[in-house]
Backbone atoms as SQL, in Angstrom:
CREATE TABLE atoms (id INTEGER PRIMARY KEY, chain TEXT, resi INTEGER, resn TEXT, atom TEXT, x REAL, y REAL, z REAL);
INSERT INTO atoms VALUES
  (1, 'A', 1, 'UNK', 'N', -217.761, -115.416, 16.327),
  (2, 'A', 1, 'UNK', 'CA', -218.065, -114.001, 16.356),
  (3, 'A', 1, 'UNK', 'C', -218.079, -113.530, 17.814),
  (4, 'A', 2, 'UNK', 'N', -217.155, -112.627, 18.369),
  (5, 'A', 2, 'UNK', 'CA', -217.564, -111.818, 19.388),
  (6, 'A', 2, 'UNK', 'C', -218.288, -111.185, 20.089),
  (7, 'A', 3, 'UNK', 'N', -218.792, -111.545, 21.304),
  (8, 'A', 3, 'UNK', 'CA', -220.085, -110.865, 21.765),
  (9, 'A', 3, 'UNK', 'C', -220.465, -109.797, 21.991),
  (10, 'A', 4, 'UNK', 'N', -218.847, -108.924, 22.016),
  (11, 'A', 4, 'UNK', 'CA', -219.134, -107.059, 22.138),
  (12, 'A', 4, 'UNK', 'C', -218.317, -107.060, 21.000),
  (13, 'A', 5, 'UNK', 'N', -218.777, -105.483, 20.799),
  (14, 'A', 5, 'UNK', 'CA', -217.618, -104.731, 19.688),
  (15, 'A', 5, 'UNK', 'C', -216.290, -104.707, 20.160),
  (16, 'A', 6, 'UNK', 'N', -216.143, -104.435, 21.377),
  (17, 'A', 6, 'UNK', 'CA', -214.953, -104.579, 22.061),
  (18, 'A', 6, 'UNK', 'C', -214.813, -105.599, 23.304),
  (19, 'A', 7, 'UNK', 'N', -213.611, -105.891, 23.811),
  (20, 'A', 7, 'UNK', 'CA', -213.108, -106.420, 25.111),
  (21, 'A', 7, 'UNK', 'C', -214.090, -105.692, 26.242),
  (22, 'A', 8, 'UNK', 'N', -214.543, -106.769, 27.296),
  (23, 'A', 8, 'UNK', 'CA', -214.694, -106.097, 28.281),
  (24, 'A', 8, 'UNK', 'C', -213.874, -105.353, 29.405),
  (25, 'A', 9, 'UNK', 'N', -212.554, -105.839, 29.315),
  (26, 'A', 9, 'UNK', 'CA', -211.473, -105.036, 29.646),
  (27, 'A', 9, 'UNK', 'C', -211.020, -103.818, 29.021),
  (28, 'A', 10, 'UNK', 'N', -211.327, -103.503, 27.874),
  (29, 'A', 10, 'UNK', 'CA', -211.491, -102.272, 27.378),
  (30, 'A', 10, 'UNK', 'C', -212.685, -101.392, 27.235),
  (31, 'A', 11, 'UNK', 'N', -214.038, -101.457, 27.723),
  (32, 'A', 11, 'UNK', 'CA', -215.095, -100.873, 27.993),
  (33, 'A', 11, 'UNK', 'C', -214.467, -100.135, 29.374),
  (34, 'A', 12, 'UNK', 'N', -213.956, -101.386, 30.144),
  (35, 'A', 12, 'UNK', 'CA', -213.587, -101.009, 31.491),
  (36, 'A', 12, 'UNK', 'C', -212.824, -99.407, 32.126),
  (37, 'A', 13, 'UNK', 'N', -211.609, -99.865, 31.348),
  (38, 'A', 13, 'UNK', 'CA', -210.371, -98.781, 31.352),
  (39, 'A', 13, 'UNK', 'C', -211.462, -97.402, 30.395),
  (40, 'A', 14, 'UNK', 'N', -211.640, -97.514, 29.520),
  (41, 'A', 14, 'UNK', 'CA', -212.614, -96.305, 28.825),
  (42, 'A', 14, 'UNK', 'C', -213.237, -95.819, 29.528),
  (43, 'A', 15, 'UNK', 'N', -213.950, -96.422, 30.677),
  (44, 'A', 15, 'UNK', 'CA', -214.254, -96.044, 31.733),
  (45, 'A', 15, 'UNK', 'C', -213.867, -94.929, 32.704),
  (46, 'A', 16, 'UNK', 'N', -212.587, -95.529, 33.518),
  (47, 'A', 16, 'UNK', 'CA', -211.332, -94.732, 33.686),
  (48, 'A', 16, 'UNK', 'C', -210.724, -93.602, 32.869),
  (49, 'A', 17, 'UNK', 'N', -210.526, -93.588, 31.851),
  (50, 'A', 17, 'UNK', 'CA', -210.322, -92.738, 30.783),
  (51, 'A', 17, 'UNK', 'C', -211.003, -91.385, 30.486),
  (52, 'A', 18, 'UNK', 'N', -212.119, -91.990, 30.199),
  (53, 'A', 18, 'UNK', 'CA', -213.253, -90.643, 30.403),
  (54, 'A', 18, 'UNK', 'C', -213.637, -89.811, 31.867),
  (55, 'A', 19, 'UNK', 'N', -213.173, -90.721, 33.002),
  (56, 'A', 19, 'UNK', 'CA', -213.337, -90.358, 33.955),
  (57, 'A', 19, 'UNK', 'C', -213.040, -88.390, 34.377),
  (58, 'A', 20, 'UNK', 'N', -213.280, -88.181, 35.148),
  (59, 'A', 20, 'UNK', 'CA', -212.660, -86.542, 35.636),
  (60, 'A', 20, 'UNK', 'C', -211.556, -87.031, 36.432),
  (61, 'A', 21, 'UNK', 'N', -211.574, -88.001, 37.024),
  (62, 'A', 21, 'UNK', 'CA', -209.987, -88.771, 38.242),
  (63, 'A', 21, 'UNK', 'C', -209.840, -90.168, 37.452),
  (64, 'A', 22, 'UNK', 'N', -209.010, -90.044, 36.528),
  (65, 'A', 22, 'UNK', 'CA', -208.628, -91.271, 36.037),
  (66, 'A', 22, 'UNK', 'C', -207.536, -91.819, 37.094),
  (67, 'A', 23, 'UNK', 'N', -206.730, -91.683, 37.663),
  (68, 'A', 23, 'UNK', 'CA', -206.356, -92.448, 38.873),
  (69, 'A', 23, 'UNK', 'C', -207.295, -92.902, 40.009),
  (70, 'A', 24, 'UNK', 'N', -208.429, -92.047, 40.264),
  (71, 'A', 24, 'UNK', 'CA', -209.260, -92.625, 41.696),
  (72, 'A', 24, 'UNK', 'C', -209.512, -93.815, 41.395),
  (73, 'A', 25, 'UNK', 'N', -209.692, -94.000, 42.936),
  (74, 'A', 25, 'UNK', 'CA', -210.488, -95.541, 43.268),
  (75, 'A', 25, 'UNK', 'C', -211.794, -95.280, 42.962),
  (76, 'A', 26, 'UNK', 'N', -212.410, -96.158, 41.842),
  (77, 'A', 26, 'UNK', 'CA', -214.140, -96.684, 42.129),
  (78, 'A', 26, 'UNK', 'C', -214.531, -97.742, 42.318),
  (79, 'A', 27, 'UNK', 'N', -215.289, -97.832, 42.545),
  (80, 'A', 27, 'UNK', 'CA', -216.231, -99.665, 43.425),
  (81, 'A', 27, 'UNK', 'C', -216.528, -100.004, 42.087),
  (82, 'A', 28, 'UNK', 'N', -216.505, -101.264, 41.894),
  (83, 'A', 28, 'UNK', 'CA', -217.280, -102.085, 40.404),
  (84, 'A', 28, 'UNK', 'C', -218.307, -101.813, 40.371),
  (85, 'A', 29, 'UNK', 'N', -219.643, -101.750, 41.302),
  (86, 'A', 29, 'UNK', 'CA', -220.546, -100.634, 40.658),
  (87, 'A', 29, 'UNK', 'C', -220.530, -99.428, 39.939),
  (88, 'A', 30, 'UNK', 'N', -219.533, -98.739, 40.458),
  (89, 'A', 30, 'UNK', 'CA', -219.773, -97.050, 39.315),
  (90, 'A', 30, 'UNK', 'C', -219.132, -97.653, 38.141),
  (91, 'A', 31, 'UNK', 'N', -218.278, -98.665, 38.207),
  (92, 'A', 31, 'UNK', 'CA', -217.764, -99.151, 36.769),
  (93, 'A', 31, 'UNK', 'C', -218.706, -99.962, 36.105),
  (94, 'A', 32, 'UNK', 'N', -219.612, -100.214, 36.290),
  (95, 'A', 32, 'UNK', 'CA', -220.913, -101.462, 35.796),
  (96, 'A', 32, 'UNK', 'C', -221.528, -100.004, 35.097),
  (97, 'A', 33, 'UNK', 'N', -222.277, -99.220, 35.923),
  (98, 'A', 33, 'UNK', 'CA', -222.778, -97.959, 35.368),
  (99, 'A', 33, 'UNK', 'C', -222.067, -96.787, 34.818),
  (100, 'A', 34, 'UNK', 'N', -220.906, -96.915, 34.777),
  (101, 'A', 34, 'UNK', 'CA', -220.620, -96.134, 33.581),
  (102, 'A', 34, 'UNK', 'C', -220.435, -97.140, 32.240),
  (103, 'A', 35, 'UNK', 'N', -220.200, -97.959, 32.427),
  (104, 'A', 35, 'UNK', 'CA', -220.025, -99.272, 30.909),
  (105, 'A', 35, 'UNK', 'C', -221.614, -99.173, 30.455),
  (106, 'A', 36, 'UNK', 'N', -222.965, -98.894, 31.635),
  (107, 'A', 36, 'UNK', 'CA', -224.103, -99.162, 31.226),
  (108, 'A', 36, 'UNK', 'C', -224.532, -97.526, 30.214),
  (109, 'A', 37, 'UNK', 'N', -223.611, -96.559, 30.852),
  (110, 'A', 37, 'UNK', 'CA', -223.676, -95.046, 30.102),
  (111, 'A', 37, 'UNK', 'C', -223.628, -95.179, 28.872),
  (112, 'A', 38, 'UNK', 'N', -221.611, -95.689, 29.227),
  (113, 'A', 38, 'UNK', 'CA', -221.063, -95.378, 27.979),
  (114, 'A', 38, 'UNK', 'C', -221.287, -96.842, 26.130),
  (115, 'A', 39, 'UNK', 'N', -222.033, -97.599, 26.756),
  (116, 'A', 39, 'UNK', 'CA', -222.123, -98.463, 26.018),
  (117, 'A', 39, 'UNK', 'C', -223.397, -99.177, 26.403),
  (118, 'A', 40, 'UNK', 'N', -224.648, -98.765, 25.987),
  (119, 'A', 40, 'UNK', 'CA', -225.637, -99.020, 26.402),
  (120, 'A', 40, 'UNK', 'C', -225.958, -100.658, 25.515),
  (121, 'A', 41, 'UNK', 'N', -225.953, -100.075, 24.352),
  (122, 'A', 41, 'UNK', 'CA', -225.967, -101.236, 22.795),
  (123, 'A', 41, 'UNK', 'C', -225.568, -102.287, 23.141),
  (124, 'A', 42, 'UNK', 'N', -224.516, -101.873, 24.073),
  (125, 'A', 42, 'UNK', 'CA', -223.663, -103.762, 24.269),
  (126, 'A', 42, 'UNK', 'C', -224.126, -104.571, 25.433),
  (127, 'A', 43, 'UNK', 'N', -225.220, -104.017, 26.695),
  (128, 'A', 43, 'UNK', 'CA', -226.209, -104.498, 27.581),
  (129, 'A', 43, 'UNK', 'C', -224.843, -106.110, 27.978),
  (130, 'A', 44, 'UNK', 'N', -223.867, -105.287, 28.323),
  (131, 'A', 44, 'UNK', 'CA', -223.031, -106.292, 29.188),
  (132, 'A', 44, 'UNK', 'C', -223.381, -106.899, 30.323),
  (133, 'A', 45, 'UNK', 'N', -223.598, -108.500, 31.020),
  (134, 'A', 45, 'UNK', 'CA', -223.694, -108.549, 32.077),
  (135, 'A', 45, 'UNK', 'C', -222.188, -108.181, 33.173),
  (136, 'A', 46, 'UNK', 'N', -223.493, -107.397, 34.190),
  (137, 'A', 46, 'UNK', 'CA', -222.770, -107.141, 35.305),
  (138, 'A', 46, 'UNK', 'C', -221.709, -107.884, 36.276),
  (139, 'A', 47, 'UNK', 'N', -222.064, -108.982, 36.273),
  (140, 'A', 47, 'UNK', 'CA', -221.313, -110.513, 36.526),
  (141, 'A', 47, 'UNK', 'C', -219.705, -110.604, 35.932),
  (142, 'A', 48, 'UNK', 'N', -219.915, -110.028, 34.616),
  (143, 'A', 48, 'UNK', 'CA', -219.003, -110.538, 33.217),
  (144, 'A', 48, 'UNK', 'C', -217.852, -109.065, 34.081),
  (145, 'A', 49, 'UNK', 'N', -218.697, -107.525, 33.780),
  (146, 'A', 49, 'UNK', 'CA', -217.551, -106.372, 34.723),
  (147, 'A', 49, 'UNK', 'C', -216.854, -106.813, 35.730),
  (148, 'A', 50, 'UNK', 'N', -217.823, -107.657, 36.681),
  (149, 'A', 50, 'UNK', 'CA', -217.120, -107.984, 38.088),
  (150, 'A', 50, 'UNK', 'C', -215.682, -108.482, 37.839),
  (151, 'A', 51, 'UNK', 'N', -215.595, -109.541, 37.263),
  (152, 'A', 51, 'UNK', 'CA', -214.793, -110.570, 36.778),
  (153, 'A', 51, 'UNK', 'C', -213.284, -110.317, 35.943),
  (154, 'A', 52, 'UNK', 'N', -213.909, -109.407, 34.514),
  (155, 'A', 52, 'UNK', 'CA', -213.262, -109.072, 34.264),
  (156, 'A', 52, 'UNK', 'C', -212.301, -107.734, 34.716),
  (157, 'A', 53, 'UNK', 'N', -212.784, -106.919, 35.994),
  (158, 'A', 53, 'UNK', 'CA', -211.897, -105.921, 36.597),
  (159, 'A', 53, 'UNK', 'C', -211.349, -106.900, 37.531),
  (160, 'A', 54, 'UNK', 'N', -211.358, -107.774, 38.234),
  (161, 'A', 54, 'UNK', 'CA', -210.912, -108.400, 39.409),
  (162, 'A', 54, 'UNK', 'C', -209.976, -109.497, 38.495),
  (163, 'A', 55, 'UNK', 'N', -209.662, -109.812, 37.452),
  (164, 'A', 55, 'UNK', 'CA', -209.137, -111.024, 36.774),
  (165, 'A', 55, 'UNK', 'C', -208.048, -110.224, 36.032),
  (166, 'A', 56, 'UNK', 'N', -208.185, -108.704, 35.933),
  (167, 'A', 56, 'UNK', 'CA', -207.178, -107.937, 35.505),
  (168, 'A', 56, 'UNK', 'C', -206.436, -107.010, 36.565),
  (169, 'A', 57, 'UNK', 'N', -206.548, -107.502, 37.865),
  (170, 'A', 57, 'UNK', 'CA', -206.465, -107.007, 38.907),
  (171, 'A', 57, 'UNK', 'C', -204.872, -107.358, 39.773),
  (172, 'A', 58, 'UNK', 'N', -203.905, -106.429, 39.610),
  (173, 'A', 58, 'UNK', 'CA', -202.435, -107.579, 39.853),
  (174, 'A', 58, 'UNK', 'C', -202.478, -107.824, 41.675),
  (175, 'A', 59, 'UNK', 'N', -203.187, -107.553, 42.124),
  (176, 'A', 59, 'UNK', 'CA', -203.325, -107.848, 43.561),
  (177, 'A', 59, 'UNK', 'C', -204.551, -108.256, 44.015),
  (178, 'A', 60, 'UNK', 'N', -205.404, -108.391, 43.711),
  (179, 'A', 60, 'UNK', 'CA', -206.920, -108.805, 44.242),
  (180, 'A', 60, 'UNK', 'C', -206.957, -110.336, 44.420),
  (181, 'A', 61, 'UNK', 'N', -207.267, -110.417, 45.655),
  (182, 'A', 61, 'UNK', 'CA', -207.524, -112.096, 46.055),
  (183, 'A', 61, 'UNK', 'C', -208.128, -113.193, 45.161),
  (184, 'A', 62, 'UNK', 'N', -208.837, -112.491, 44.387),
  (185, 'A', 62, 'UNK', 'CA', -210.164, -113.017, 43.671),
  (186, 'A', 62, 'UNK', 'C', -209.726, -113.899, 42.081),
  (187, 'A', 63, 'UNK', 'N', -208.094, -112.763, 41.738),
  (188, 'A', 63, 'UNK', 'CA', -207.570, -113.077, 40.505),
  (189, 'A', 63, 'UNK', 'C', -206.973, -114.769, 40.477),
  (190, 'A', 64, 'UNK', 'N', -207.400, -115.399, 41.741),
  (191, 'A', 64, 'UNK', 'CA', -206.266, -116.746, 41.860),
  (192, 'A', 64, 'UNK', 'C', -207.605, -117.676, 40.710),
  (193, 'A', 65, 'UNK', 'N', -208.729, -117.315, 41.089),
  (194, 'A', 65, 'UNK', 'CA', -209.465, -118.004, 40.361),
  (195, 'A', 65, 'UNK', 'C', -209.642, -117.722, 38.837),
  (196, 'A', 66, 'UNK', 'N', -208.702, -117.276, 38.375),
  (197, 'A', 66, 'UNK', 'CA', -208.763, -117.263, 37.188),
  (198, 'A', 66, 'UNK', 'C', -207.618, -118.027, 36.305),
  (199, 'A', 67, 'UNK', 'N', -208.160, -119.242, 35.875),
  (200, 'A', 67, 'UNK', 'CA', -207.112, -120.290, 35.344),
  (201, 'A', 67, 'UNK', 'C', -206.033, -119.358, 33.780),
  (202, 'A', 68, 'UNK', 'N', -206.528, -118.311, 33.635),
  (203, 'A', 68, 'UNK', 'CA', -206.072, -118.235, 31.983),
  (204, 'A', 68, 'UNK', 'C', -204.746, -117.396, 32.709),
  (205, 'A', 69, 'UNK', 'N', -205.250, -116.670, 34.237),
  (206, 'A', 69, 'UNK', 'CA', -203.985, -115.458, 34.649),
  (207, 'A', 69, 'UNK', 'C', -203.993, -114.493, 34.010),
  (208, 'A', 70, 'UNK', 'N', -204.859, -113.498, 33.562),
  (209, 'A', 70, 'UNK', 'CA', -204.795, -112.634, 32.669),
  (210, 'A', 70, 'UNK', 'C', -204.464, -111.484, 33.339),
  (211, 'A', 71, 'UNK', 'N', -204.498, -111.262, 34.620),
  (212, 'A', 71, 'UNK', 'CA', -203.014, -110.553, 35.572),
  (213, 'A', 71, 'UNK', 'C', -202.027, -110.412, 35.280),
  (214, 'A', 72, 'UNK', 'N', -201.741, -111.753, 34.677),
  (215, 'A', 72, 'UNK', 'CA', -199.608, -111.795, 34.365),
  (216, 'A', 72, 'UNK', 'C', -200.161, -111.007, 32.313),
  (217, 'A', 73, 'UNK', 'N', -200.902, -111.274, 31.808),
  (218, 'A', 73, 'UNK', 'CA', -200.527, -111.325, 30.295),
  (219, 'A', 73, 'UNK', 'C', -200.996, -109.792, 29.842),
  (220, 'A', 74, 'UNK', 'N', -202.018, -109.176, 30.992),
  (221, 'A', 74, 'UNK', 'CA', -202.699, -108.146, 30.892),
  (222, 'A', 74, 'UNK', 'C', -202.884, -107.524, 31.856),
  (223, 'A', 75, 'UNK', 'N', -202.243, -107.085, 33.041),
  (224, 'A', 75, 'UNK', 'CA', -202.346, -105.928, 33.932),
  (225, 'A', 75, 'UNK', 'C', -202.928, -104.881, 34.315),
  (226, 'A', 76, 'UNK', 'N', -203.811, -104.572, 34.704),
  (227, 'A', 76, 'UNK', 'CA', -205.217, -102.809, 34.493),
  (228, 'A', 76, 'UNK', 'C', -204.765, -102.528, 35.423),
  (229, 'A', 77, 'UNK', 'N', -205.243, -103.059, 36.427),
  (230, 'A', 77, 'UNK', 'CA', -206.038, -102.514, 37.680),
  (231, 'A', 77, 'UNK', 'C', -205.240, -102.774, 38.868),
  (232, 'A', 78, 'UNK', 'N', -205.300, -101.763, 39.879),
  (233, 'A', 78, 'UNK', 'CA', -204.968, -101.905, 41.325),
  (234, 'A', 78, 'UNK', 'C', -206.184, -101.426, 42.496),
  (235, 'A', 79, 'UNK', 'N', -205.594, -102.715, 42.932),
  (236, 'A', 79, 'UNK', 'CA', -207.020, -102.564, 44.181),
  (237, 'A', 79, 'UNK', 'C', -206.498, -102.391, 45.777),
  (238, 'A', 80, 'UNK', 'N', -207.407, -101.538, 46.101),
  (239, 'A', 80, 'UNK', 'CA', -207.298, -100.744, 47.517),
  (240, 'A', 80, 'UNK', 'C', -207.562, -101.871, 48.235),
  (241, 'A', 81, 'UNK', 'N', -208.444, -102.714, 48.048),
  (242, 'A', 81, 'UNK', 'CA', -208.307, -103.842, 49.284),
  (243, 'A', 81, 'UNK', 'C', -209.599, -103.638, 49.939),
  (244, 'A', 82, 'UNK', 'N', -210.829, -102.454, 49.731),
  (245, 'A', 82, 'UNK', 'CA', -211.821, -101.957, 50.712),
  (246, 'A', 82, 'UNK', 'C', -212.779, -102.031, 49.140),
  (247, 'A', 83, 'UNK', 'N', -212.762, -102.309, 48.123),
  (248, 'A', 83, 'UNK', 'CA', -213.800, -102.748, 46.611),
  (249, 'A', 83, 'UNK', 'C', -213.419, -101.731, 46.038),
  (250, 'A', 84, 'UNK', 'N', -212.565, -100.847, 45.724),
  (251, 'A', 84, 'UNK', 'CA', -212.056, -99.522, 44.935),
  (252, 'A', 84, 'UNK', 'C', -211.070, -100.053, 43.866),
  (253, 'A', 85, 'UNK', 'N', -211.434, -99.608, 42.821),
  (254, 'A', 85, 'UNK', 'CA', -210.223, -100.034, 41.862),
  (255, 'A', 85, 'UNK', 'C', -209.778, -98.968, 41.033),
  (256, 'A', 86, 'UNK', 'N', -208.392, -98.629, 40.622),
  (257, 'A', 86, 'UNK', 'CA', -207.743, -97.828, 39.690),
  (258, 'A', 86, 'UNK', 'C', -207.057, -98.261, 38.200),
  (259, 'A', 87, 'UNK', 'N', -206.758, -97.591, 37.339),
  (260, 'A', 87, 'UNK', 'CA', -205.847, -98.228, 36.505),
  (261, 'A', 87, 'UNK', 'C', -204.262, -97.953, 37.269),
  (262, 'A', 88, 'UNK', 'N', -203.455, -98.736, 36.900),
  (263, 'A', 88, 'UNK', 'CA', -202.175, -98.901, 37.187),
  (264, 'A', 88, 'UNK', 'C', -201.163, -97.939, 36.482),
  (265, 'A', 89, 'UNK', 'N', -200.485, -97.240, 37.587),
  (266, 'A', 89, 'UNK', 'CA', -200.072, -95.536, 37.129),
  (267, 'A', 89, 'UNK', 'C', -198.868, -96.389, 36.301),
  (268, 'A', 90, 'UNK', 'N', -197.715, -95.499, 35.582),
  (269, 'A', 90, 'UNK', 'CA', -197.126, -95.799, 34.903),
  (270, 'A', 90, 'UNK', 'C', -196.011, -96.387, 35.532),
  (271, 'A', 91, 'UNK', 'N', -195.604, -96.030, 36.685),
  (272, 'A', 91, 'UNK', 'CA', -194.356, -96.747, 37.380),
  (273, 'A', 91, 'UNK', 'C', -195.078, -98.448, 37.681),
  (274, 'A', 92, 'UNK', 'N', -195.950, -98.163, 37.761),
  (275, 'A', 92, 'UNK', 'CA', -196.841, -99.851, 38.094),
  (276, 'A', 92, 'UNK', 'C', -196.728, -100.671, 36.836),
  (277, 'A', 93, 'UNK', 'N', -197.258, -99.906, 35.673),
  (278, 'A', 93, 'UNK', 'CA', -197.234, -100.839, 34.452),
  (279, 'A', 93, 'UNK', 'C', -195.735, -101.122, 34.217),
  (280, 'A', 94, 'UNK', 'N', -194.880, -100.661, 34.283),
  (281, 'A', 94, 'UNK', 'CA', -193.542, -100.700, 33.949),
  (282, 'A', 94, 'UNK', 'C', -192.875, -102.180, 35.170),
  (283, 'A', 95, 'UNK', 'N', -193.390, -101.929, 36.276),
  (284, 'A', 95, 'UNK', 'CA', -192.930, -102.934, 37.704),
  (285, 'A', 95, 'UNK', 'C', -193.787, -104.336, 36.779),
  (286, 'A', 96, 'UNK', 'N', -194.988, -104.148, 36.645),
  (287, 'A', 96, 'UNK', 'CA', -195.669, -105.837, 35.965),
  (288, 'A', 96, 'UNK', 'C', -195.508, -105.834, 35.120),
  (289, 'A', 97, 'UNK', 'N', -194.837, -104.870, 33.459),
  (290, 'A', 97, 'UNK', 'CA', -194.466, -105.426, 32.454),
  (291, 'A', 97, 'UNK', 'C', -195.685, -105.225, 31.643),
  (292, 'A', 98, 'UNK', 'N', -196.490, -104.064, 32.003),
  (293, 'A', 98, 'UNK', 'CA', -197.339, -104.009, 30.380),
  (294, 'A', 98, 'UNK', 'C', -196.925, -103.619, 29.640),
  (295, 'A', 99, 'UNK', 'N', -197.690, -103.911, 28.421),
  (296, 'A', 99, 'UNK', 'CA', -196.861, -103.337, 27.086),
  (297, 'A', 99, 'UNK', 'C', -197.924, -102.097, 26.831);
């Protein structure tokens, strides 16, 4: 049985989504607290957001430590390089091949 109703990669982007600048950069904090807004019930650890925005991240240093690569199979996010992250505009998803 699954520990959320949903993916934490999809709390994430919903995130983004609802946003007023769904392209801006935000720091994984405003993304921890809006997942804590928008999905209170599911009391996600903060640890688990970090991870999963940086492990869906096609450029972030951080993604090497992730043995499964869920970069190559699942693509979100682009990172500024300074802790800001976006979803990946459409010419991006198309360059890494999301579906």
């Amino acid at each position: 049985m699954p520990k959320y109703s949903i993916p934490v990669w999809q709390m994430i982007v919903s995130t983004f989504e609802k946003s007023e600048k769904p392209d801006g950069y935000v720091t994984i904090r405003e993304i921890v607290e809006r997942i804590q807004d928008l999905y209170p019930e599911e009391k996600v650890n903060k640890m688990t957001i970090r991870l999963q925005t940086i492990f869906h991240c096609v450029n972030h240093p951080g993604k090497k430590n992730d043995v499964s690569k869920r970069w190559e199979r699942n693509p979100l996010f682009f990172s500024d390089g300074k802790g800001g992250f976006r979803l990946l505009t459409g010419n991006e998803k198309a360059k890494y091949k999301v579906r």
